[in-house]
DRENBASE-834584 format. One record per residue (C-alpha): residue in one letter; x, y, z. Coordinates in steps of 0.1 Angstrom, whole numbers, padded with zeros to 4 digits, always signed. Layout:
aXYZ
...
***
This chain:
x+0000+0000+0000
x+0016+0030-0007
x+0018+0061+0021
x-0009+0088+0004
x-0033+0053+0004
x-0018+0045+0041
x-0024+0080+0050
x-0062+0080+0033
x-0070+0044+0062
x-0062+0067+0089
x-0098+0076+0088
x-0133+0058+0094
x-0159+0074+0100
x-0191+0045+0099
x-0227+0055+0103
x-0247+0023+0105
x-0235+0001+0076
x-0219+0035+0057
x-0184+0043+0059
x-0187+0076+0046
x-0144+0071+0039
x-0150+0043+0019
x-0177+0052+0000
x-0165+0088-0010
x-0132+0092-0006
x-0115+0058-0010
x-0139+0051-0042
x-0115+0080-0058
x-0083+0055-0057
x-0078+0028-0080
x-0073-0004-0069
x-0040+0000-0078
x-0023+0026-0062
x+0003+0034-0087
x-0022+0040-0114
x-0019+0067-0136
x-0060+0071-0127
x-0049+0075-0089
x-0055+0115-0080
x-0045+0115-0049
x-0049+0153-0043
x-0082+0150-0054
x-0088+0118-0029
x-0076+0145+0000
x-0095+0172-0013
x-0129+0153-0010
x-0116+0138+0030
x-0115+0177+0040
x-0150+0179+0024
x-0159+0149+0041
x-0147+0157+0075
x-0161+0189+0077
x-0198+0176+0065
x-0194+0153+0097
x-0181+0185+0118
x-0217+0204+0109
x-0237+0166+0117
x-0221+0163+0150
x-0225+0200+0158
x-0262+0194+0149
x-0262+0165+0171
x-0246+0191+0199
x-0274+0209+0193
x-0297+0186+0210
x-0311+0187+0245
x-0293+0157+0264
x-0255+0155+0253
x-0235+0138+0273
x-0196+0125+0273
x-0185+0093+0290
x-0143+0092+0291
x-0121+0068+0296
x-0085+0057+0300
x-0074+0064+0263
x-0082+0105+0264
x-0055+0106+0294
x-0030+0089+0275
x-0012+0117+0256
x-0009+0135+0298
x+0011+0105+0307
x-0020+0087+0316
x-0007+0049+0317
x-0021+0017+0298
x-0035-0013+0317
x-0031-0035+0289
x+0007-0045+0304
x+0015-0035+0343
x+0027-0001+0329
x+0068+0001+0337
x+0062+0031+0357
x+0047+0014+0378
x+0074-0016+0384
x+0099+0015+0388
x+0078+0034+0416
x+0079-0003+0435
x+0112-0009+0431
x+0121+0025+0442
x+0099+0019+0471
x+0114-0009+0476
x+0146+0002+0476
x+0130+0028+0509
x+0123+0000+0528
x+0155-0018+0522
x+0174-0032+0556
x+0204-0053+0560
x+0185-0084+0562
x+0177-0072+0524
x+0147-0062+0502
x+0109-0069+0518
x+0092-0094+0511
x+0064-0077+0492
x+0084-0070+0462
x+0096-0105+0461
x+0058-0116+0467
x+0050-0093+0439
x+0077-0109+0410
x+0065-0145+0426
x+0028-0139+0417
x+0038-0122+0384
x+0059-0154+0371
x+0030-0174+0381
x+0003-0152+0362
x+0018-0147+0333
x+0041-0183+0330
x+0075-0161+0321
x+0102-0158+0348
x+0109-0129+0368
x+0130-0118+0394
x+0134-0087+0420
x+0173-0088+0416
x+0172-0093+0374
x+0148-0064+0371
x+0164-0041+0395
x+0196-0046+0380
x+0177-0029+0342
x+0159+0001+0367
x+0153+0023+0360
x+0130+0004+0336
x+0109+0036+0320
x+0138+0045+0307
x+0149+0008+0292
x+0138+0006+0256
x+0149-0033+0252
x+0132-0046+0287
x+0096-0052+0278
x+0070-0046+0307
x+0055-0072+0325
x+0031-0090+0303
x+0003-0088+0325
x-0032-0069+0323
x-0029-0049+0352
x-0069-0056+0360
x-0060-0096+0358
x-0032-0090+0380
x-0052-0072+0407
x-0077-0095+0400
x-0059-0121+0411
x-0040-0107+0443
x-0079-0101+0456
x-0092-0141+0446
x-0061-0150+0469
x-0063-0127+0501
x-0099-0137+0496
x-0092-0171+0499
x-0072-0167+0530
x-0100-0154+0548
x-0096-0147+0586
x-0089-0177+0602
x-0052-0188+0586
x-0023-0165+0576
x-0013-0183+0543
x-0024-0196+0512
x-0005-0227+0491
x-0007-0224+0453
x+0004-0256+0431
x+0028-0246+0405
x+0040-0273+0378
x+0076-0286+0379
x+0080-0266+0409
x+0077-0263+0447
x+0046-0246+0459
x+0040-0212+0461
x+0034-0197+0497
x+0014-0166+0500
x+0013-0148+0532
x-0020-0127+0542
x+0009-0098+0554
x+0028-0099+0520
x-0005-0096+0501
x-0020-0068+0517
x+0010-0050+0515
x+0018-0055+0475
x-0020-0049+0472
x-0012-0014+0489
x+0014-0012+0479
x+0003-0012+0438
x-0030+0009+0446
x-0009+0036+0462
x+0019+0036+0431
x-0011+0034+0404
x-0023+0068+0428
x+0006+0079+0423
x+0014+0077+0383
x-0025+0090+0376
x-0018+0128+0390
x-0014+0141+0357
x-0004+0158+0333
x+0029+0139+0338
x+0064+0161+0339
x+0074+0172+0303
x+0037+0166+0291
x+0019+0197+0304
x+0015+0213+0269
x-0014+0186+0265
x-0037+0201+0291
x-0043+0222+0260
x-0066+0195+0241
x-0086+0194+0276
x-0091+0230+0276
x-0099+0230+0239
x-0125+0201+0248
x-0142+0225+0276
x-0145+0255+0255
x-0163+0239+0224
x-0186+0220+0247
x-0195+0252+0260
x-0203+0271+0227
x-0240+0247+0229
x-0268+0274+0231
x-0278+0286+0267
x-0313+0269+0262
x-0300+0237+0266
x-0295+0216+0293
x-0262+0215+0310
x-0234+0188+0290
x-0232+0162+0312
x-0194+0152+0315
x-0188+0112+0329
x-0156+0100+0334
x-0143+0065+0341
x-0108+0081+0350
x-0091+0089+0385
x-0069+0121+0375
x-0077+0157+0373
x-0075+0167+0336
x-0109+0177+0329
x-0107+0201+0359
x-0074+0216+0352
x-0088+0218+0316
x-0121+0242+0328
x-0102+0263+0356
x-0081+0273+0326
x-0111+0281+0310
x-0126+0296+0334
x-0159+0270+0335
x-0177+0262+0363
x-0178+0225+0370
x-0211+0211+0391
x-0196+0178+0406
x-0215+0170+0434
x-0195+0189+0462
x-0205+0220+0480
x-0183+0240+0508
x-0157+0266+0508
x-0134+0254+0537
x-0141+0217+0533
x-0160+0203+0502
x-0183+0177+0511
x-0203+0153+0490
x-0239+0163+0480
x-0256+0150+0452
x-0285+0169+0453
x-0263+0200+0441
x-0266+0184+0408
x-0302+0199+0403
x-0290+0233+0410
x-0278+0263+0378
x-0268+0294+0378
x-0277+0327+0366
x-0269+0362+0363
x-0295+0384+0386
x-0323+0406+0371
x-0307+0439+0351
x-0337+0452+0342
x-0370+0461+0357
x-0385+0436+0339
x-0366+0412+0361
x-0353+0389+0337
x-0321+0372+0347
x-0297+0355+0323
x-0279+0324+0324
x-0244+0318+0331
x-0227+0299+0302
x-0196+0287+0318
x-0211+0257+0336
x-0211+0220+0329
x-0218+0189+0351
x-0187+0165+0361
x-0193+0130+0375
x-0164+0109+0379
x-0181+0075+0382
x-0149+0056+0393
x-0140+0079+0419
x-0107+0105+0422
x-0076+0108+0433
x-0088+0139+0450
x-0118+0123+0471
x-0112+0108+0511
x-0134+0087+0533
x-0142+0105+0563
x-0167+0103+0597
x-0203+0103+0586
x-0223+0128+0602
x-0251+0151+0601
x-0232+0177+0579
x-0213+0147+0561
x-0241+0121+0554
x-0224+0101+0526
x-0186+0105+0550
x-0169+0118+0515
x-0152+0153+0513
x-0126+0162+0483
x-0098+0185+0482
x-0064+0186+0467
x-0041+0159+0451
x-0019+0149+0486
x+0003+0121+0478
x+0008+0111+0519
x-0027+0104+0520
x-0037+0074+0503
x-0054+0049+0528
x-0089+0068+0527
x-0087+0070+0490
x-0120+0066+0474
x-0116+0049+0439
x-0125+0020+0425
x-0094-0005+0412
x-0095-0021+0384
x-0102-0057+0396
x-0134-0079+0402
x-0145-0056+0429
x-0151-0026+0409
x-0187-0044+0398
x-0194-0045+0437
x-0178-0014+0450
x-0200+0004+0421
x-0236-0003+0439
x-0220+0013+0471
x-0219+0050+0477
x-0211+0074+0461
x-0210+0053+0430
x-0242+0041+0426
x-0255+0077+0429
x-0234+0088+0402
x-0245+0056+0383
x-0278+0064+0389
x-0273+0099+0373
x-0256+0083+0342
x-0286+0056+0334
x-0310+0086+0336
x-0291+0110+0314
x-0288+0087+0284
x-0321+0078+0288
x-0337+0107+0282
x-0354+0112+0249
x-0334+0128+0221
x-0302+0120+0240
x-0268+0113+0223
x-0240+0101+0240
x-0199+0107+0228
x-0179+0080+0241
x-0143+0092+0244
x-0112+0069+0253
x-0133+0040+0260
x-0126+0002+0256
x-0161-0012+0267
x-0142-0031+0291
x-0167-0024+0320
x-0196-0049+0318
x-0220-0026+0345
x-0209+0006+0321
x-0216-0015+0288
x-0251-0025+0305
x-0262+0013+0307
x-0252+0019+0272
x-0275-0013+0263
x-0304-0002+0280
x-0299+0035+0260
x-0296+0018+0230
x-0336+0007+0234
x-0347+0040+0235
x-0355+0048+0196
x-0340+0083+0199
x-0312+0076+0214
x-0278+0086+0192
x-0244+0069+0204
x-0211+0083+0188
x-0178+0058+0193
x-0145+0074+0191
x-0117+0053+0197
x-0084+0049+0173
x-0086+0007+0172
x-0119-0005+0185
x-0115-0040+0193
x-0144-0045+0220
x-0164-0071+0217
x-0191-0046+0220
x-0188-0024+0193
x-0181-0052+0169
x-0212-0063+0174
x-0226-0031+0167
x-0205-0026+0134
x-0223-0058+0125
x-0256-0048+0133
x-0256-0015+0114
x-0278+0008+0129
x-0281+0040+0120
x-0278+0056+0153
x-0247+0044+0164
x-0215+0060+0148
x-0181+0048+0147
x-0149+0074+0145
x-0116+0054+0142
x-0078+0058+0130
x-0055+0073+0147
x-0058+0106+0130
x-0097+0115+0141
x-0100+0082+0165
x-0081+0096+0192
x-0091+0118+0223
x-0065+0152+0207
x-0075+0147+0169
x-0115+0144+0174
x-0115+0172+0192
x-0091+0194+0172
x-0109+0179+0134
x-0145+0171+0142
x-0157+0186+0175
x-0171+0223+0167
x-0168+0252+0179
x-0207+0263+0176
x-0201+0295+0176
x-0170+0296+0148
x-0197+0274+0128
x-0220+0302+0132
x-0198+0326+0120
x-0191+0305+0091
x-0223+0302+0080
x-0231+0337+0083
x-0201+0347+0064
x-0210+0322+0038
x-0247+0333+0035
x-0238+0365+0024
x-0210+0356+0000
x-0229+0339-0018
x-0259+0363-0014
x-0234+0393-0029
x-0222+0364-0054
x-0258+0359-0070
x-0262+0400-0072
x-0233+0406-0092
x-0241+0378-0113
x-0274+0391-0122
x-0281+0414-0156
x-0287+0449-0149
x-0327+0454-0163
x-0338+0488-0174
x-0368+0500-0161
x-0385+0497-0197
x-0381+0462-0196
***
């Protein structure tokens, strides 16, 4: 395949069973590519027509009462966000390091040892603390390949065994083939399970050093959300992710976010601040007030890194308060992990508030839902998204570079018209949808003003001057 055709597959854009690509740009290109009948230029010319006829569809779609954005993992990605698909090498070299802290003569603790034990057994390659602190630090180690492990599976895992230990023995023997057993103290796993949680904490306060430039996409996300006309509903912003992006990305804009919190001094959890907006007061006698356009609704269904357990009380009745990132205090942390939990911790509070407020918002009528970064790896998030997809107005809009989901190949297989699919990497990806096909309302406004009367002055001159006797 040659690179303007290579180029040209970077983009798919499927509505139902049309791939608007296909159809109308890659119909342009022979079938072989180094055919005199090939016109490339004219092949890019019509994918800049075709991307900006999807840019005025979704800003239509915008347009409607209930939009709504779920994010995940993959928008956080270009911040330093981390993939789960390996455990990420950052990771390894913040346990290592820590490690390293807690170091005494008698040597390294038994946790990290525990931790390369279980990963040998999981993933049926060896591993060992002294090989892989000898390559440390590893981020930096192009060669060394990361632990070949899901990170979910390997959590996963650690929880089925201090589960199995229960409360009335200290240890737990796994079998292991051509080997002696494998001896897992209660101790060593609560401490690597900790330990991991706290390090993950740790690698998800982004944006990462060196990467702070891409708060800009986040910022650039916030203000074209906030160009939908003030008689609207409030966007409703969901996020599967632990970091603080989206907020960083709206102080710089100067946006108000509603996320469930209210308090100066301490901000304490209170759902109920979700039904409140806010509005300019009355400037004329009349007594009209006008509403403030800077405003959009935040719920961070797995939890953040900014959110603590505390006391519950009669000024704290769900015992949750948030404030800033602090790195010293992890233990009261209130996220959900990626393991076999997360299905369980997701009906407790605060989560199945938020949950609650999710299932309502896509079912509303005339809703349309942008998912962002997200795998469909989370069965009780997938089963939401099912239930919207029964209601006949409901629009769903995929954006992810590679889908590979189960899910949404079943929907490329279904067709229907209502569910779109943006992929490649140059419009599938959390920076280029929102720099090539999310609008700016208010720029397309302009645009269509200024075009209006172009075209009106166009058609004037055009005309024959007529004389009066005519």
């Amino acid at each position: 395949m040659s690179a303007n055709k290579t180029e040209l597959s970077e983009y798919k854009i499927q509505i139902g069973t049309l791939d608007l690509i296909e159809s109308k740009v890659m119909s342009l290109i022979a079938e072989d590519p180094d055919s005199a009948d090939t016109d490339y230029s004219k092949a890019k010319k019509k994918l800049l027509e075709v991307l900006k006829e999807t840019r005025v569809r979704i800003g239509t779609l915008l347009k409607t009462d209930n939009v709504s954005f779920l994010i995940g993992a993959g928008a956080s990605i270009s911040a330093g966000g981390v993939s789960l698909a390996n455990i990420p090498k950052p990771l390894e070299d913040a346990l290592l390091a820590e490690a390293e802290s807690e170091k005494t003569k008698s040597g390294a603790p038994e946790w990290i040892h525990c931790f390369y034990e279980t990963a040998t057994l999981i993933s049926g390659k060896s591993y060992s603390f002294d090989d892989r602190q000898a390559k440390c630090p590893l981020a930096d180690d192009k060669e060394t390949e990361a632990i070949c492990i899901n990170l979910e599976d390997y959590l996963s895992h650690l929880q089925m065994w201090r589960s199995g230990i229960g409360s009335f023995t200290d240890a737990i023997k796994i079998g292991r083939t051509g080997s002696d057993d494998l001896i897992l103290e209660k101790g060593n796993l609560e401490a690597l399970i900790r330990k991991v949680t706290g390090c993950l904490t740790d690698l998800i306060n982004l944006p990462a050093a060196g990467k702070e430039s891409e708060l800009g996409v986040h910022r650039k996300f916030i203000k074209k959300i906030l160009t939908r006309p003030l008689n609207l509903r409030r966007a409703n912003l969901f996020t599967l992710n632990y970091d603080t992006l989206i907020e960083q990305g709206a102080d710089a804009e100067g946006a108000v976010l509603v996320d469930g919190f209210v308090g100066n001094m301490k901000r304490v959890f209170r759902p109920e601040s979700y039904d409140l907006d806010f509005y300019f007061p009355a400037q004329t006698t009349e007594g009209r007030v006008h509403r403030f356009d800077r405003a959009l609704h935040l719920y961070k269904l797995h939890g953040s890194i900014t959110w603590h357990r505390t006391d519950q009380g009669w000024e704290n009745p769900y015992g949750l308060y948030a404030t800033f990132f602090n790195q010293q205090c992890k233990d009261d942390d209130v996220l959900i992990y990626p393991s076999p939990l997360k299905y369980g911790q997701a009906l407790g509070l605060p989560y199945s508030e938020l949950f609650r407020r999710f299932g309502n918002a896509v079912v509303q009528p005339q809703s349309v839902l942008f998912t962002i970064g997200y795998g469909f790896g989370d069965e009780h998030v997938n089963a939401i998204i099912r239930q919207a997809l029964a209601i006949p107005s409901f629009t769903l809009i995929v954006v992810d570079p590679n889908p590979s989901s189960d899910f949404v190949k079943e929907l490329q297989k279904i067709g229907d018209e209502r569910v779109w699919i943006v992929s490649g990497w140059d419009i599938g990806t959390f920076g280029n949808f929102v720099k090539q096909l999310l609008p700016d309302l208010r720029e397309e406004e302009i645009d269509a003003k200024v075009m209006k009367t172009f075209k009106a002055l166009a058609f004037k001159e055009t005309q024959p001057e007529v004389d009066d006797g005519e």
